[in-house]
C-alpha positions as a printed NumPy array, in Angstrom:
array([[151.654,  68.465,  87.076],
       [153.488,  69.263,  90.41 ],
       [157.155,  69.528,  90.615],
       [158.75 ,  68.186,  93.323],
       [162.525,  69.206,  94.618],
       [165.056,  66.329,  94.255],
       [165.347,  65.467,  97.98 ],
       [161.067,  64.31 ,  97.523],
       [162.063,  62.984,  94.393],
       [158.911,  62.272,  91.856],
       [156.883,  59.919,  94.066],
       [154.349,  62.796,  94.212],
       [154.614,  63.622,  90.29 ],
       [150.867,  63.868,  89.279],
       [150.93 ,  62.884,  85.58 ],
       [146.688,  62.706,  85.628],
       [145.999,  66.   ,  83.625],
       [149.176,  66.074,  81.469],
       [148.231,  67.16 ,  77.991],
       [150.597,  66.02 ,  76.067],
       [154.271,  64.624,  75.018],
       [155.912,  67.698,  76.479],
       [155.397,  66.491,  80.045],
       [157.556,  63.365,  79.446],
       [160.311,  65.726,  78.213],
       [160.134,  67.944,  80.43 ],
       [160.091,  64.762,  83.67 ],
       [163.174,  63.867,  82.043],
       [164.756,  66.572,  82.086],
       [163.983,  67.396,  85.597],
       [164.898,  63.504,  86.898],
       [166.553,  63.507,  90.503],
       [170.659,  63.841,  90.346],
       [171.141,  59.518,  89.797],
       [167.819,  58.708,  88.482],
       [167.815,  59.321,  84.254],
       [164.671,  58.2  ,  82.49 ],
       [165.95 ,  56.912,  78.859],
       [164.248,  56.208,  76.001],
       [165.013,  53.098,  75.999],
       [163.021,  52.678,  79.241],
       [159.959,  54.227,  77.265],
       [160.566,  51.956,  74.343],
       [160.42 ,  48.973,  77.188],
       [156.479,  50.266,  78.605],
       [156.034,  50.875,  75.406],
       [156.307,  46.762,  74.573],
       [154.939,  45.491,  77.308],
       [151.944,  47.138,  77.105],
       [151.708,  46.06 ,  73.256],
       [152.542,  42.332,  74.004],
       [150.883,  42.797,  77.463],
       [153.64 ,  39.971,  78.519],
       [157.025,  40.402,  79.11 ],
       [158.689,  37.849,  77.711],
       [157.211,  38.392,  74.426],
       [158.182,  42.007,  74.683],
       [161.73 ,  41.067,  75.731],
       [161.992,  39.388,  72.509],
       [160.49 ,  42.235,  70.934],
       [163.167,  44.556,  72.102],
       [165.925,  41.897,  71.486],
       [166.629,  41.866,  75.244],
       [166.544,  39.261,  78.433],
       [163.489,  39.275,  80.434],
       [165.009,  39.925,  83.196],
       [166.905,  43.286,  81.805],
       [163.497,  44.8  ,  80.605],
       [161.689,  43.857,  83.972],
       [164.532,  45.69 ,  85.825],
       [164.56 ,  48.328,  83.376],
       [160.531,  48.822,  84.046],
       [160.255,  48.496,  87.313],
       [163.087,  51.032,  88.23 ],
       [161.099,  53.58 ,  85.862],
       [158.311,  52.634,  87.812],
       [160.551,  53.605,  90.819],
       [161.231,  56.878,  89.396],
       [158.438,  58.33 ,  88.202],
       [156.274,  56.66 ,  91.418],
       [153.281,  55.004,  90.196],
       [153.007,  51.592,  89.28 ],
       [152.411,  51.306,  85.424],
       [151.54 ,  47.548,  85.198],
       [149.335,  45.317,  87.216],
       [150.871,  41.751,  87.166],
       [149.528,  39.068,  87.79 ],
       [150.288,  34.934,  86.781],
       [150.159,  34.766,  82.932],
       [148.618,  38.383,  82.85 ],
       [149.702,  41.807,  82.592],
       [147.011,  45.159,  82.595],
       [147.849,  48.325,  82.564],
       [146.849,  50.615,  85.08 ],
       [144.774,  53.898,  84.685],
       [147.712,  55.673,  84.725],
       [149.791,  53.744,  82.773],
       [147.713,  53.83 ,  80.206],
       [148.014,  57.673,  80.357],
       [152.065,  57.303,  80.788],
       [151.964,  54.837,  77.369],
       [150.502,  56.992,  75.699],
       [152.416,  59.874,  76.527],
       [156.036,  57.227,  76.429],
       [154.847,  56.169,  72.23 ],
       [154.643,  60.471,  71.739],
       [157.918,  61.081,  72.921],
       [159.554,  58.112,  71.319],
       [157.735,  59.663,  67.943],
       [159.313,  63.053,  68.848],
       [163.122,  61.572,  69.267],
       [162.746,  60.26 ,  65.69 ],
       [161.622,  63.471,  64.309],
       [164.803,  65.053,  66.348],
       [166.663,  62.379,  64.332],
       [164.824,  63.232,  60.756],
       [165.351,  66.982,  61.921],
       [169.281,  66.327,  62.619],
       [169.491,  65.129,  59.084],
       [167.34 ,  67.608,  57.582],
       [170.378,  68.361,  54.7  ],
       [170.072,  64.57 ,  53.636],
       [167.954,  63.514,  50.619],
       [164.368,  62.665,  52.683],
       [164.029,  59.369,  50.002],
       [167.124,  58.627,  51.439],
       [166.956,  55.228,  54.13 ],
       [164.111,  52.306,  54.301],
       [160.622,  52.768,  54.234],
       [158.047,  50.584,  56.077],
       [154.901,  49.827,  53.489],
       [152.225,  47.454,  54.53 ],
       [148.912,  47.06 ,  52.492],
       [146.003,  44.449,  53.039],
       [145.959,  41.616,  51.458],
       [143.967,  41.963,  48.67 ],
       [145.72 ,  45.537,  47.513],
       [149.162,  43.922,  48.433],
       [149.891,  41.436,  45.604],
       [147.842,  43.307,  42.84 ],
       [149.943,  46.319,  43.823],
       [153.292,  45.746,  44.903],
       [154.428,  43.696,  41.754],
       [153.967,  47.14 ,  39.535],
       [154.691,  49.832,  42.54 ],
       [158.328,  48.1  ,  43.642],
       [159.983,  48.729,  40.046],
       [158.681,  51.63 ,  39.976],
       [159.673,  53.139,  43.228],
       [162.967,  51.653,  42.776],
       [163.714,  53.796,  39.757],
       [162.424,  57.183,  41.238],
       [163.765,  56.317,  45.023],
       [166.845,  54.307,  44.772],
       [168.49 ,  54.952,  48.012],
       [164.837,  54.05 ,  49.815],
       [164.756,  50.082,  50.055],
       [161.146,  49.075,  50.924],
       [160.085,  46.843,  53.824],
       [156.843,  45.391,  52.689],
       [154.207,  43.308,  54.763],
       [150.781,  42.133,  53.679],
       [148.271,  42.035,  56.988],
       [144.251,  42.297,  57.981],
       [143.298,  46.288,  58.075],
       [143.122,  46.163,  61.94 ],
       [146.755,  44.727,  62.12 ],
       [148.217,  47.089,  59.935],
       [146.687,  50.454,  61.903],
       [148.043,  49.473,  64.893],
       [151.396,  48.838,  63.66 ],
       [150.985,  52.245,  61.777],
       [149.841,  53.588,  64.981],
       [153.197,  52.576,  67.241],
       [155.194,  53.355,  64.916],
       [156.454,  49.915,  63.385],
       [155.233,  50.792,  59.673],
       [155.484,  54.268,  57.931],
       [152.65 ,  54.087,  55.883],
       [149.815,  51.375,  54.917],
       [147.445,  50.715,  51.585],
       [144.073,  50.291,  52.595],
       [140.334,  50.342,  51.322],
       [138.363,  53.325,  52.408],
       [136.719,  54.183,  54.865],
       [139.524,  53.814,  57.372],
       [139.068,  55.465,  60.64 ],
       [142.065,  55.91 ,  63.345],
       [142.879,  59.005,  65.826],
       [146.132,  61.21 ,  64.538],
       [146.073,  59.666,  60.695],
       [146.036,  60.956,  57.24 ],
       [144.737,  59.446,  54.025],
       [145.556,  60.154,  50.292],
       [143.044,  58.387,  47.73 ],
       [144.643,  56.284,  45.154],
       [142.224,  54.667,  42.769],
       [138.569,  53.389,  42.565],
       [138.116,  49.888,  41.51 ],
       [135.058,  47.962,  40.999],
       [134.022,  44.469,  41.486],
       [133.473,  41.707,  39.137],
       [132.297,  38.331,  39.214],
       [134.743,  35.37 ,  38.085],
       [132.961,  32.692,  36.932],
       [133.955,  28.928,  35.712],
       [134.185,  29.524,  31.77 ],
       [131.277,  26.436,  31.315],
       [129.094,  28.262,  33.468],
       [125.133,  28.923,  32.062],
       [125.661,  32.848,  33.707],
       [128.675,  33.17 ,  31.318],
       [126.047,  34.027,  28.467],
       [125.178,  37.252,  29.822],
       [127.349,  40.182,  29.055],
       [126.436,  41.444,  32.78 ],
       [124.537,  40.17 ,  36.048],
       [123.151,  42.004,  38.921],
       [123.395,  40.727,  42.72 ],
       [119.896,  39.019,  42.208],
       [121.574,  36.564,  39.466],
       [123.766,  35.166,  41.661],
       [120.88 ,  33.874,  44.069],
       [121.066,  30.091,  45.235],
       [124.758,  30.087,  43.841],
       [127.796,  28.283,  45.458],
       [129.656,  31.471,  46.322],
       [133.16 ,  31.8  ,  47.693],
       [134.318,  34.631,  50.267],
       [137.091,  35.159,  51.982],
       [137.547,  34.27 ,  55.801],
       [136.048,  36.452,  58.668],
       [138.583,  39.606,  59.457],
       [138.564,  40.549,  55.434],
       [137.236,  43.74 ,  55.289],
       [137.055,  42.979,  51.092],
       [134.411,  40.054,  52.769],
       [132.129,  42.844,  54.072],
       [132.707,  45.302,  51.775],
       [131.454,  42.383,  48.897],
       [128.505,  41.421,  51.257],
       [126.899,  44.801,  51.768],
       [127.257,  45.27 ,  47.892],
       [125.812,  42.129,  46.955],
       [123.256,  40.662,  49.631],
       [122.867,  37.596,  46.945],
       [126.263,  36.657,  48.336],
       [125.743,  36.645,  51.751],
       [126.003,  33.266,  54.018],
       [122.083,  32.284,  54.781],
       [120.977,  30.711,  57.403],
       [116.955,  30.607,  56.775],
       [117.373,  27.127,  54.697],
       [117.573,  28.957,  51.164],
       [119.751,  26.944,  48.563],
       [122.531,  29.808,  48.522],
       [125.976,  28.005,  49.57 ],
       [128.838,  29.532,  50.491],
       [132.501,  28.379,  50.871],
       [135.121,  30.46 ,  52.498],
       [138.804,  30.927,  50.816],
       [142.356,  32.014,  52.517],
       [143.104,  34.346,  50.302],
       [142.01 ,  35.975,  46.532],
       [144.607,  33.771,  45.086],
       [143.215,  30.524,  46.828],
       [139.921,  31.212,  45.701],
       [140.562,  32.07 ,  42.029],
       [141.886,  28.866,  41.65 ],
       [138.485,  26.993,  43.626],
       [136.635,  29.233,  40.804],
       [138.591,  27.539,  38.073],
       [138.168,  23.709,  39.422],
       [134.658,  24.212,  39.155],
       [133.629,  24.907,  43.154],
       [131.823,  28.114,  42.64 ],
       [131.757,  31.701,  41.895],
       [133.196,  34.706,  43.402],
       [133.071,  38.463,  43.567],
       [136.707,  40.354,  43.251],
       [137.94 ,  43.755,  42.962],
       [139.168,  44.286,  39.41 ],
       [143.018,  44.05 ,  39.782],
       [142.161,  40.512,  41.608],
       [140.503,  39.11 ,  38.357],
       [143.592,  37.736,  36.56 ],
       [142.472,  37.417,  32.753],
       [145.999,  37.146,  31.97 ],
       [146.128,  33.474,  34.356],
       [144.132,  31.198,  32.961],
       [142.698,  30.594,  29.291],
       [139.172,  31.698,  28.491],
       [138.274,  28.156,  28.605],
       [139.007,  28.095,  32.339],
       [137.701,  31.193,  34.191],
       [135.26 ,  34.131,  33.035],
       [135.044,  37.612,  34.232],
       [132.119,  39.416,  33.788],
       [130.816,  42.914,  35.691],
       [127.79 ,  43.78 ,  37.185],
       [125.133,  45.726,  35.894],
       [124.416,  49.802,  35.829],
       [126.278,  50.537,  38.949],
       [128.974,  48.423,  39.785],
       [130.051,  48.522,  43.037],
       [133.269,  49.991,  44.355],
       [136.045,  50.652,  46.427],
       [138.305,  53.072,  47.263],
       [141.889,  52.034,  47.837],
       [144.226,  54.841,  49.602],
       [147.57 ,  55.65 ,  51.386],
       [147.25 ,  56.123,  55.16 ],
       [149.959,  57.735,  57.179],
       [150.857,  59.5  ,  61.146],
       [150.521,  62.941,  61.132],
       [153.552,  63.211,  62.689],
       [155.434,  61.118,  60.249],
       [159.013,  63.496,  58.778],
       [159.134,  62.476,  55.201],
       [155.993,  63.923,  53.972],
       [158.039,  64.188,  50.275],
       [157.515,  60.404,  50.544],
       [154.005,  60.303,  50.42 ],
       [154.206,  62.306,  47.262],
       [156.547,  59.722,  45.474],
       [154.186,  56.9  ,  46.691],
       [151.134,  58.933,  45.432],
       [153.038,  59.744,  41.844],
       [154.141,  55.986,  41.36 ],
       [151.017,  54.477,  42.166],
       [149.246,  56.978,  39.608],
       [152.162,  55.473,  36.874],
       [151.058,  51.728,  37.917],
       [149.696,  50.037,  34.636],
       [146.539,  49.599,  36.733],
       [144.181,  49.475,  33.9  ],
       [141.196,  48.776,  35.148],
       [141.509,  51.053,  38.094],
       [140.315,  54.933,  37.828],
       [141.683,  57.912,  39.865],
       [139.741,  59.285,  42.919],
       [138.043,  62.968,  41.964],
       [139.909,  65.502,  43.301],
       [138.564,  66.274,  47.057],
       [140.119,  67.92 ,  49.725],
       [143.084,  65.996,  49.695],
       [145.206,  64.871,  52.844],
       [142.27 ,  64.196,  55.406],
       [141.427,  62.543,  58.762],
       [138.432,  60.507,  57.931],
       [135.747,  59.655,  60.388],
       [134.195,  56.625,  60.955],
       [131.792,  54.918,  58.147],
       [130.51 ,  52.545,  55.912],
       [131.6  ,  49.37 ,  53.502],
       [131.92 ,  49.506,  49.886],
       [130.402,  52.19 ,  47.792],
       [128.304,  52.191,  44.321],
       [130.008,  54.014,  41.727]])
């Protein structure tokens, strides 16, 4: 970086090898006598190069179009470089506004650890917490977690949102959730993950069905079945494909059918009218829904498959005494099918991988 003296103001500012957050401080600090950079300008780059439109990220910022495009382009003034590239019905960054972005969401993570910091004497369970999990932890979960949190965190009212995997890590990412309940493997730059609980995968079958009569079935049983999967962007949909190829869509002319569902709930109930079968994680089944006449459960043979379901957090995130309250109410969850993680070695990046696992 080259500093500049106020009367050359920061046209000449090179931000192309700035390592990290620091910088941003440090430009604001040193702004020309007139010319303040604000946080609230960062939060506005910030937006638009989420929402890559900036209309949508003047609503997002609960502002007029025209007062964020002011706001952006006279930061754009100041630090001399033009972050955006616009164009009609399109907005790209530039190369280095992607680097200023990036640098902008760091600094916007440090003022709220300033905050945290400034009310380090206050009870950290104290003030709302952002939860999302995916949608097939998210209903099987929160009905048991939310009492329970509520007794051992009163003062910490939960903000709760059910989303795809890919949705929820980029909200975790900028900021807009604290922490997210995902299946493992789950890989992102600058996150940490906490396994929960293994679960394993059954098959719900109508109750009249001939497979009903075995206490157990592999993957080859279900060959030439009608079987019912959830929607493409369901990592569960993968995860129950690569443990059970019998379930996979064909498209050589082989009998195998299958029909895709909304949602675990949605496709319970298709199981029940008769449309199919399916393959869920445990907590998914619901025994305790329908009469035995209606809907069977039954698991699969010597190694069932598996997944891992965990808490995922930023690095950088303040409350770390949070994560522990999450961790200890999940493990009190009457989750009985469910079985805790072995010990490994515990808070972890984790690196890019597979699908589901065999037990």
């Amino acid at each position: 970086m080259r500093y500049t003296s106020p009367r050359r103001r920061h046209r000449e500012t090179d931000f192309s090898n700035v390592p990290d957050s620091r910088t941003l401080w440090f430009t604001i600090g040193c702004s020309a006598p007139g010319a303040g950079m604000t946080l609230t300008e960062l939060r506005y780059i910030v937006a638009v190069a989420r929402e890559r439109h900036f209309g949508r990220a003047a609503e997002r910022c609960f502002v007029s179009q025209p007062t964020l495009s002011v706001a952006v382009r006279k930061l754009e003034d100041e630090l001399g470089v033009q972050l955006f590239e616009r164009a009609p019905g399109e907005i790209a960054l530039t190369p280095i506004g992607e680097h200023v972005v990036a640098q902008a969401q760091r600094t916007l993570e440090e003022a709220e650890a300033v905050k945290v910091a400034a009310q380090a004497g206050r009870d950290p369970l104290e003030g709302p917490l952002r939860i999302g999990a995916i949608y097939t932890v998210g209903p099987y979960l929160f009905p048991a977690l939310i009492p329970l949190l509520r007794r051992r965190a009163p003062k910490m009212p939960l903000i709760v949102e059910e989303n795809y995997t890919a949705a929820l890590s980029e909200k975790l990412r900028h900021g807009e959730l604290d922490v997210i309940v995902i299946s493992l493997p789950f890989a992102a730059p600058g996150i940490l993950t906490l396994p929960l609980y293994r679960e394993p995968f059954v098959v719900l079958l109508p109750a009249a069905h001939p497979l009903t009569q075995r206490a157990g079935l592999r993957s080859a049983d279900l060959e030439g079945e009608t079987m019912l999967l959830l929607g493409a962007g369901h990592c569960f949909r993968d995860q129950v494909i690569d443990a059970c190829p019998a379930c996979a869509p064909r498209s050589d002319g082989a009998v195998n059918h299958t029909v895709e569902g909304s949602s675990l709930e949605t496709i319970r109930h298709m199981v029940v009218s008769g449309l199919g079968l399916t393959v869920v994680p445990c907590t998914a089944a619901g025994a305790d829904r329908y009469a035995r006449r209606l809907l069977a459960i039954r698991r699969f043979s010597g190694p069932a498959p598996t997944r891992d379901v965990a808490l995922a957090w930023r690095a950088s995130f303040p409350r770390p005494k949070v994560i522990d309250v999450l961790r200890e109410a999940v493990a009190a969850c009457d989750l009985t099918c469910t079985e805790p993680v072995p010990a490994r070695s515990g808070r972890r990046r984790v690196g890019a991988g597979g699908r589901a696992r065999r037990a």
